[in-house]
N, C-alpha and C positions, 0 to 999 in steps of 0.2 A: 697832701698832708691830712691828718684827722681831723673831720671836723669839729670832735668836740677838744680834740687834743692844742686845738690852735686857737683856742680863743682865750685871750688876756683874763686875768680874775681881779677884777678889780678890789683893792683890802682898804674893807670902809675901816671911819674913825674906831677909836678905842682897840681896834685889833692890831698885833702886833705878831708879825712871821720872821721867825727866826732860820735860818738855813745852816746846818751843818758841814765839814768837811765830808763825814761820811755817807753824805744825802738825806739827814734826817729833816725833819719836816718839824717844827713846834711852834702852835698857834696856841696864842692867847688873846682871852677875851672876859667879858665881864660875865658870863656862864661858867667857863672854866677852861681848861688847856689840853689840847690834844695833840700828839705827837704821831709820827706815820714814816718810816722809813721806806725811801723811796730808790727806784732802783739805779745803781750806778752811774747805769748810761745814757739814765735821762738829765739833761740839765735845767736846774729849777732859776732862776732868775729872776728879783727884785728891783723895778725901776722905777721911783718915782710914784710908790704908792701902786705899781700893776707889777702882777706876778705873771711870767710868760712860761711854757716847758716848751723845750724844744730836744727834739730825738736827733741823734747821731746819723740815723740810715731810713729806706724804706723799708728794711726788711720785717715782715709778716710782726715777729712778738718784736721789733721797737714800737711799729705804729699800735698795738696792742697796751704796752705799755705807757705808748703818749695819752693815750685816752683814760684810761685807768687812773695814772695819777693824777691829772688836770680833775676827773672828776672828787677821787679821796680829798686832794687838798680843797677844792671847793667848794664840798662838805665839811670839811672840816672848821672854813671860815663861817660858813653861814651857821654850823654850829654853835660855834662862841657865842657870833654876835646876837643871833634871833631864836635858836635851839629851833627844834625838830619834837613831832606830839604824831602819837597813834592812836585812834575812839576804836575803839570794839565794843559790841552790844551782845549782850548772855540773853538770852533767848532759850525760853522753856518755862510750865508750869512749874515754878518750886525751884527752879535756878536761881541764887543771887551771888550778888561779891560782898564783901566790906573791905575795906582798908582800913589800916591801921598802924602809920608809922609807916617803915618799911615792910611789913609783913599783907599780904592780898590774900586772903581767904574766901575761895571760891565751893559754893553746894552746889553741885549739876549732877544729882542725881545718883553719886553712888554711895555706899553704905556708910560714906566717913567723907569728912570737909577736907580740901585740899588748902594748907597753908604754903604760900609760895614766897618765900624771902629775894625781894627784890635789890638788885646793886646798888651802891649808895649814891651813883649817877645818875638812877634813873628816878622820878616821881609820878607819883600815880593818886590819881582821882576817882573817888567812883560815885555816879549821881546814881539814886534809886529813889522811884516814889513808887508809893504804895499802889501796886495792882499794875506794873509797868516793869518793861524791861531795863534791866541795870546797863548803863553806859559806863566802862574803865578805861578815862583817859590816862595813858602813859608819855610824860612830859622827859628828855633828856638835851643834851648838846651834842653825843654821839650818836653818829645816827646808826653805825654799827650795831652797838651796843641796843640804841632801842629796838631792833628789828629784830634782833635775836631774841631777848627776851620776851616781844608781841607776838612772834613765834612760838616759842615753850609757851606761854599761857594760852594762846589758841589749841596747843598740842591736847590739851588736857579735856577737851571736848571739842571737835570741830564738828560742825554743821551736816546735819545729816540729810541727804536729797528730798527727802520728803516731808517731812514738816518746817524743816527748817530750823529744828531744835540744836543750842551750842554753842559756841563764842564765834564769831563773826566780825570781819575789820566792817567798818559803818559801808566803805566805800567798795565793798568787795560783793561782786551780784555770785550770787547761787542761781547753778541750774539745778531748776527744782525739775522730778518724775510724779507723775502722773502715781498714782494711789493702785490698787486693783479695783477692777470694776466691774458690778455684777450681772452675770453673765445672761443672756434671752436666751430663753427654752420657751 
């Protein structure tokens, strides 16, 4: 069996999994409610407060499948009840962010400010002190959702090998290169 596909998900209080005829998936919780259609021929099962999947066969895309959704629904749960948060740090002379509402307004350098309209799922924070690099934490219940978007705003400058100028996840190391270096004659 999978290992990650066989292991029970336990559904703390306040959350609530609803199971469909046509395998749809819909968790709610005190963040908000996410929905995940899941494939046919996996069977989803509620007992007693533990949610179990189990596949029909060994064949290569069921166990593919058992893994995959054991893990959607399990984010999905821990979604609701705790949500999911991504820190990136902007990195550069004359780089900053501000937030404001849902709108992230990011200067990294070129001729014009980047305003970037954020989903109304996701929240976002940005600490900045004077003479310091800006921290944008991005706070959601989807963890879909928040990846992608921590995505696109990375996209809009990532990290360049040698100084290290850009947006950067906190947790994410840079291989940094060596500079040119001048040369003995």
């Amino acid at each position: 069996m999978s290992r990650i596909g066989k292991l029970p998900i336990n559904i703390p209080s306040g959350v609530t999994v609803k199971i469909d005829n046509d395998n749809t998936v819909t968790v709610k919780g005190k963040l908000g409610e996410l929905t995940q259609k899941i494939n046919p021929e996996i069977v989803v099962k509620i007992e007693d407060g533990v949610l179990t999947i189990t596949r029909p066969s060994e064949e290569k895309q069921h166990k593919a499948f058992h893994g995959l959704s054991r893990s959607l629904i399990n984010n999905m749960i821990i979604g609701v009840s705790e949500g999911f948060s991504k820190k990136m740090e902007v990195i550069g002379v004359g780089y900053r962010a501000v937030a404001t509402g849902q709108l992230l307004e990011l200067n990294l350098g070129y001729s014009h400010p980047i305003i970037f309209e954020l989903p109304a799922e996701v929240k976002v924070l940005v600490e900045q002190e004077k003479r310091a690099n800006a921290f944008i934490t991005l706070t959601s219940f989807d963890k879909q959702l928040l990846g992608h978007v921590a995505a696109k705003v990375r996209s809009y400058r990532k990290p360049e090998p040698y100084k290290g100028k850009g947006i950067k996840f906190t947790d994410e190391v840079l291989r940094r290169k060596a500079g040119k270096s001048a040369s003995d004659k």
